[in-house]
C-alpha positions, 0 to 999 in steps of 0.5 A, a space after each residue: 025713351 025711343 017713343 019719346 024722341 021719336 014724338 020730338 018735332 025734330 027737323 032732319 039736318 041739311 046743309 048750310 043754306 044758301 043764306 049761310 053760305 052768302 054770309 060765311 063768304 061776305 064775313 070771310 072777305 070782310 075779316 080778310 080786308 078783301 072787302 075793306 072798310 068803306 066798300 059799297 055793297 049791293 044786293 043785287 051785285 052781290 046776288 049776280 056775283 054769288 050766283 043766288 037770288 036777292 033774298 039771302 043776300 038781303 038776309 045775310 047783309 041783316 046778319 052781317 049788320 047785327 055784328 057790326 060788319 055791314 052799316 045798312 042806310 035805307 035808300 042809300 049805299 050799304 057799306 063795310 063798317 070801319 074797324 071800330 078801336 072800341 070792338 077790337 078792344 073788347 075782342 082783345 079783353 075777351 080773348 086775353 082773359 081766356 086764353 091766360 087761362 087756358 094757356 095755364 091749364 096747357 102746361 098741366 097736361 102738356 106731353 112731348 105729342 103735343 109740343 110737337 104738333 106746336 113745333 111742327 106749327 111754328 116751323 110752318 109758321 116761319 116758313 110762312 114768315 120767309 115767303 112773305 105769306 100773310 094769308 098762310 100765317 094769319 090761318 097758322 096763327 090761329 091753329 097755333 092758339 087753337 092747338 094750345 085750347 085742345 091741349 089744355 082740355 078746353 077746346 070749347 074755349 077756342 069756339 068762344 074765342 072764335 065767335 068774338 074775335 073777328 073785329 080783332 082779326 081786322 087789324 091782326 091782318 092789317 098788322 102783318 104788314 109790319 109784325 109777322 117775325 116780332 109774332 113768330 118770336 112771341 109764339 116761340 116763347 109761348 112754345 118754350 114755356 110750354 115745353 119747360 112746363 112753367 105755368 107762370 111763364 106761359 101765362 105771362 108770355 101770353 098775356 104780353 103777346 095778346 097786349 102788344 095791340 094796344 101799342 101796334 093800334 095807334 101806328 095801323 090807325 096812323 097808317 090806314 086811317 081811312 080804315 078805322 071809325 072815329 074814337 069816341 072818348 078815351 081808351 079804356 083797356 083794363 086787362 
């Protein structure tokens, strides 16, 4: 068996690459609206800023359009794509599905360890609410629902949540404007079926939380409109 992986024409692991490292900074100021929809983007720009050569700039710009951040124009302006409702909707589908599932087998395995880490996140969470701090909150949003996917055992559920939800987390973040304590109260929920170990109930209170977007869409889109592609047809969102 050693002879075996010793011939495997194995590479040895490295660090991130420069390519990765432009594209995990360009993706982060995207989803964060530091870089919000309709921002030029230059190669060169953005190389001098980074401190890289144009190259991957250019290759991350390529990675970033194929996941519909980046709108590349040949000859013309590169810019930050606008938050398409179509996309959204498609990463709330996914993670509705998902997370009603794991938020059932939560409540099988749930111990009084791991309704305290959640307790100890919700506090955090309206410490975040208090202080007005948006940044904070969104990053204890996640780890509250990432939490729930260790505890039900499926941890990987949250890496497939991750990879498809950064559309979403366009408009969760424009959200928070107006919707932090009306998420913090839902969290609660959520945290209070949990502990009571009530499966049918987590399910449900989750399910509510997710969906919530459909209604809060039409009044960000009212409000940044400038922000959000045009829609194309009708609105179709089944879960």
């Amino acid at each position: 068996m050693s002879d075996t992986v010793n011939k495997l024409p194995l590479d040895p692991i490295t660090r991130p690459s420069v390519t990765d490292q432009v594209f995990d900074s360009l993706h982060d100021r995207i989803v964060s609206l530091d870089l919000p929809p309709g921002t030029r983007m230059s190669e060169l720009e953005v190389a001098r800023a980074l401190g890289v050569s144009r190259q991957p700039v250019r290759d991350a710009f390529f990675r970033l359009s194929r996941l519909g951040f980046l709108v590349i124009r040949p000859q013309r302006a590169t810019t930050v794509s606008l938050i398409s409702e179509e996309k959204v909707m498609e990463a709330r589908f996914v993670r509705t599905a998902l997370e009603t599932e794991v938020v059932r087998a939560a409540c099988a395995r749930m111990d009084d360890a791991g309704i305290a880490r959640l307790r100890a996140n919700v506090a955090a969470q309206d410490a975040a609410v208090a202080a007005d701090d948006r940044v904070s909150f969104h990053r204890l949003d996640d780890d509250f629902h990432r939490e729930i996917c260790d505890i039900s055992g499926h941890p990987f559920a949250w890496t497939i949540i991750r990879e498809n939800k950064s559309h979403l987390d366009r408009v969760r973040l424009l959200s928070l404007a107006f919707n932090q304590p009306r998420t913090l109260v839902e969290h609660r929920e959520i945290l209070g079926a949990l502990a009571a170990r009530d499966s049918d109930a987590a399910v449900e209170r989750m399910r509510l939380h997710l969906s919530r977007l459909i209604v809060e869409i039409d009044r960000l889109r009212a409000e940044n409109p400038d922000y959000f592609a045009p829609v194309s047809g009708a609105r179709s969102d089944p879960a």
